[in-house]
Structure formats: structure tokens, C-alpha cells
N, C-alpha and C positions, 0 to 999 in steps of 0.2 A: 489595418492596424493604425490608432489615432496615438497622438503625442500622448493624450491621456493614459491611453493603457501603459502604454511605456513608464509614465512617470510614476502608474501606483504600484507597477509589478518592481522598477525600482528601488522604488520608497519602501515598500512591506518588504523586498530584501532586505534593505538596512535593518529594517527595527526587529526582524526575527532574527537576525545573528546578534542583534542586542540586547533581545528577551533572553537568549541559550546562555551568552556570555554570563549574564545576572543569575540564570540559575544555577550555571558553574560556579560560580561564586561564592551561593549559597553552603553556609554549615549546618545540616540540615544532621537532627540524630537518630540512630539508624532507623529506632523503630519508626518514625514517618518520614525516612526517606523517600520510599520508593512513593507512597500517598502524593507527597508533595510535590515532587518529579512529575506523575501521572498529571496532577489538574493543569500543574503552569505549562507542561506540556502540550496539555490540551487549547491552551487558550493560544499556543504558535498554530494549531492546526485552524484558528479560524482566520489568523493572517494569510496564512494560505489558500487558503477558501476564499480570500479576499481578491488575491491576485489572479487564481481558476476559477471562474465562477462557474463556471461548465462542470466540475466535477465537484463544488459542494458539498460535505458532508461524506465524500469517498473515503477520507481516512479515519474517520470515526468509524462506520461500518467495516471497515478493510480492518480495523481492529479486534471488534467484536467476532468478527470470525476468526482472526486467527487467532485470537484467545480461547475459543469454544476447538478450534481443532488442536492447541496444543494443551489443553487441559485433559482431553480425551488421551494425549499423546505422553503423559503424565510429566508434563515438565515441571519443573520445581517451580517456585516463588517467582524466585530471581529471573530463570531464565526468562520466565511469563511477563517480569515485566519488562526485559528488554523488548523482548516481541510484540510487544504493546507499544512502546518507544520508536522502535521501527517504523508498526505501523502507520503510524498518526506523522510522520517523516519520511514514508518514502517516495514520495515526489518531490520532496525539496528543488531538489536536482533541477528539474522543469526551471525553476525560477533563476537557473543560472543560467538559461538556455534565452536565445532573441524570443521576446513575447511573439513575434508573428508564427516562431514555430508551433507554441503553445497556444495557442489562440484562437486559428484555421480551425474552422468547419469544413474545410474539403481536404481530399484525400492528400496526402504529403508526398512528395516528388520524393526520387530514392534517396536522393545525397540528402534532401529535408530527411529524412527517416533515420538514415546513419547518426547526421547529427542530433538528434532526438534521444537517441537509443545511448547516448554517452547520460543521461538525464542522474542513472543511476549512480557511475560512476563519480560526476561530478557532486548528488546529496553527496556522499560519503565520505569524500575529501571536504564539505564544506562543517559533516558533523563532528568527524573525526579527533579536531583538537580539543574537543570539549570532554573532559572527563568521565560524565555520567551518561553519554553517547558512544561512546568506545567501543560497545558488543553492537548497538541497536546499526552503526554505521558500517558495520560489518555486513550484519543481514543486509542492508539497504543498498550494496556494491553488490548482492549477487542474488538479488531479489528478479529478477529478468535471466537466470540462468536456466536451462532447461534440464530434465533429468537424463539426455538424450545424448548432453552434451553443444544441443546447434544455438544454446542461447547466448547471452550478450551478460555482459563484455567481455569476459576471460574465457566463455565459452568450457566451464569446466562438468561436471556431469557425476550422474547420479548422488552416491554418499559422499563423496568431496564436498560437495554445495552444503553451508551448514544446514542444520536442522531447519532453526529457524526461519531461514531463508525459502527453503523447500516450502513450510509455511505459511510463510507472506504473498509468496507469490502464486496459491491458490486460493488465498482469501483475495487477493488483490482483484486476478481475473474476475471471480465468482460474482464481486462486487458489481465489475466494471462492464458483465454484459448486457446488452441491452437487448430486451425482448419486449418492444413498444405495443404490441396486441395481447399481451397478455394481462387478462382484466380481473386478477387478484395476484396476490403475491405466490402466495403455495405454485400457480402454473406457472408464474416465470423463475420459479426456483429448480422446477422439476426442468423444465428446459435449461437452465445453467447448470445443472447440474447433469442433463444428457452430455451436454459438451463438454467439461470435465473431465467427464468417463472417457470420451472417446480420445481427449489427448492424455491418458493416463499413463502411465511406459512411455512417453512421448517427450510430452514438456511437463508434465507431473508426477512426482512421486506416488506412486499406483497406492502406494500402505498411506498415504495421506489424503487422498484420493476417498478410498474406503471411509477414513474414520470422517471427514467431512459427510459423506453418504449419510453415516449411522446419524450425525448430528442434526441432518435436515429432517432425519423418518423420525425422530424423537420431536422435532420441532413443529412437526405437521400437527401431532396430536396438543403442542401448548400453543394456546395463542399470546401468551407473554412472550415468547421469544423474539428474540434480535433477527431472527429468519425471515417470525413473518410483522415486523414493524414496518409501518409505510416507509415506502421511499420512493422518489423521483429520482429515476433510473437515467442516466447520464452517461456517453463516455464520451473520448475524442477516437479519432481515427487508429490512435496508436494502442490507444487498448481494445478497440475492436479487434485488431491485425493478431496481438499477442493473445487475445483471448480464442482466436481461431484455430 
């Protein structure tokens, strides 16, 4: 880890709690609220990208599906865009965390892992005082819970875990596995999506599980879709682990 990384995952802290503050600020009327929210949003998600370059364009995609699983899941407007908000934010956290943790390309020692695994917690507290963040840092504190109960942090289980949440953190996996020999997108979709299945009742809510299913066998047949749009497939060690 060089001074440099240090100084730009510091530096882009600064100016994304300074982007949030501005847009809290914002008196924005209702009907392009949520519009206006979504883009300036979107532009914190490439400070972010600044500071992980390893993951890239993770929460742009990590959105796209979970908007395609809660639209199937008939959430309202609102809810939709919190869950969009979420996504595009939920690794924040990460950037409160020592860049060497976030950083390593080899596997993380257990007490490294521990303090990783706070990543969620700490986005949440960091989205938290900002106004029009309020639901999306909710999902993003229990975005790493499991349906099982064995996840992180509060360790809480099944429908306790908000909807959203539930969610996020199967578009999040979905994103984040990486299937390096698979030479179009359709077969590394069908292999993240084997895996899925098999932690379904598990670390994933089984009825969300399904409706992601329906959304890929509909997406096989468009080639428009956000399923099968290239991507350079990406993770760190810690969403490999959580995605297993």
C-alpha cells in the first residue's frame, strides 16, 4: 500500500461527504426529486470507483439488478428509489476502513476480515445524517445480513431484514462473482445464478432468489438487457467469501 493510495482514498472521502452534504441541501420539487437525487448520486458513485478501482462500476450494476428484482417484487416508486440509493452506496463503508484492508489482492487474515465486515455498518452511520439517505442507509446496515440469521452485523434473519436489504444483498453477490472462464456473459450468469440457488434458504431470501431466476430467463431471450451488457467482472476476496 503506497502514500498515494492513502492520500486519494482520503481525499475522495472528503469530497463525497461534501457532494452528500450539497445535495442535502438541495430544495429540490418533488416531482424531480427523486430524478435529481438518482444523477448527483450517481456521480458520488464514480468517486468511489476512484478510490476501489478493483471493483469499478460494481454499484452501477448492483443497482440495475436490484431494481429489476424489486420492480418484479412490485415495490412502489419510492421504495425503488431508495433501493437504487442504497445501491450506488453500499460500500461506502469500505472507504472508512484502512485502504490496505480494501486494497489486498490476497486473502485477508481473520481479524483483517472482522474488521472489513464492520464496512456496512460504518456506510450507514456515515449516510445516515443526511436527510434524503435515511431509508437507502438503512438497507446499507443490513445489506450483509443473512436469511439464516449467521450474517453481519446485527446477525438478524429472515423477514426482520428489511425488504430492501434482502435485495441488495442479492444483487450485490450476483454482481460480485467472478466466473473468469466463462466466454460470454449468458454462461457466467447461469453459473451466478447456480450459486444463488444453492445459498437460497441460506444467505438468501428463497422468494427473491426465484424472482431474480424469472429475470435472467426473460433476459436470455433480450439482448438489451442489463444481464447481458459487457462487464469486467471484478471482486476482492471479501465478496468472493460472502458470495460462497
Amino acid at each position: 500500500m503506497t502514500v498515494e493510495t492513502d492520500t486519494i482514498v482520503t481525499t475522495v472521502r472528503s469530497r463525497i461527504v461534501a457532494m452528500l452534504s450539497k445535495i442535502d441541501g438541495l430544495r429540490l420539487p418533488h416531482r424531480s426529486r427523486r430524478d435529481v437525487e438518482s444523477i448527483l448520486v450517481r456521480q458520488v458513485t464514480k468517486e468511489i470507483d476512484r478510490a476501489l478501482p478493483w471493483q469499478a462500476g460494481h454499484a452501477r450494476h448492483t443497482a440495475d439488478i436490484a431494481l429489476m428484482i424489486g420492480r418484479t417484487a412490485a415495490l412502489d416508486a419510492e421504495a425503488l428509489h431508495h433501493l437504487k440509493l442504497a445501491a450506488f452506496l453500499h460500500d461506502i463503508g469500505l472507504l472508512m476502513l484502512s485502504p490496505h484492508l480494501t486494497n489486498t489482492r490476497t486473502a485477508l487474515e481473520p481479524e483483517a476480515y472482522v474488521a472489513v465486515q464492520q464496512h456496512a455498518r460504518l456506510g450507514a452511520t456515515v449516510l445516515e445524517p443526511f436527510a434524503f439517505l435515511q431509508e437507502a442507509s438503512v438497507l446499507i446496515a443490513h445489506h450483509h445480513e443473512r436469511w439464516d440469521g449467521s450474517g453481519y452485523p446485527y446477525g438478524i434473519r429472515g423477514a426482520y431484514i428489511p425488504l430492501g436489504a434482502r435485495i441488495l444483498a442479492i444483487a450485490d453477490a450476483f454482481d460480485a462473482i467472478v466466473v473468469p472462464d466463462a466466454p460470454v456473459r449468458s454462461l457466467r450468469n447461469s453459473i451466478a445464478m447456480n450459486i444463488l440457488r444453492v445459498a437460497s434458504g441460506t444467505q438468501f431470501d428463497p422468494q427473491l432468489v426465484q424472482l431474480l431466476d424469472g429475470c435472467l430467463s426473460e433476459g436470455e431471450h433480450d439482448q438489451n438487457s442489463t444481464l447481458n451488457s459487457p462487464r469486467q467482472f471484478v471482486a476482492s476476496d471479501r465478496m468472493k467469501e460472502d458470495a460462497s
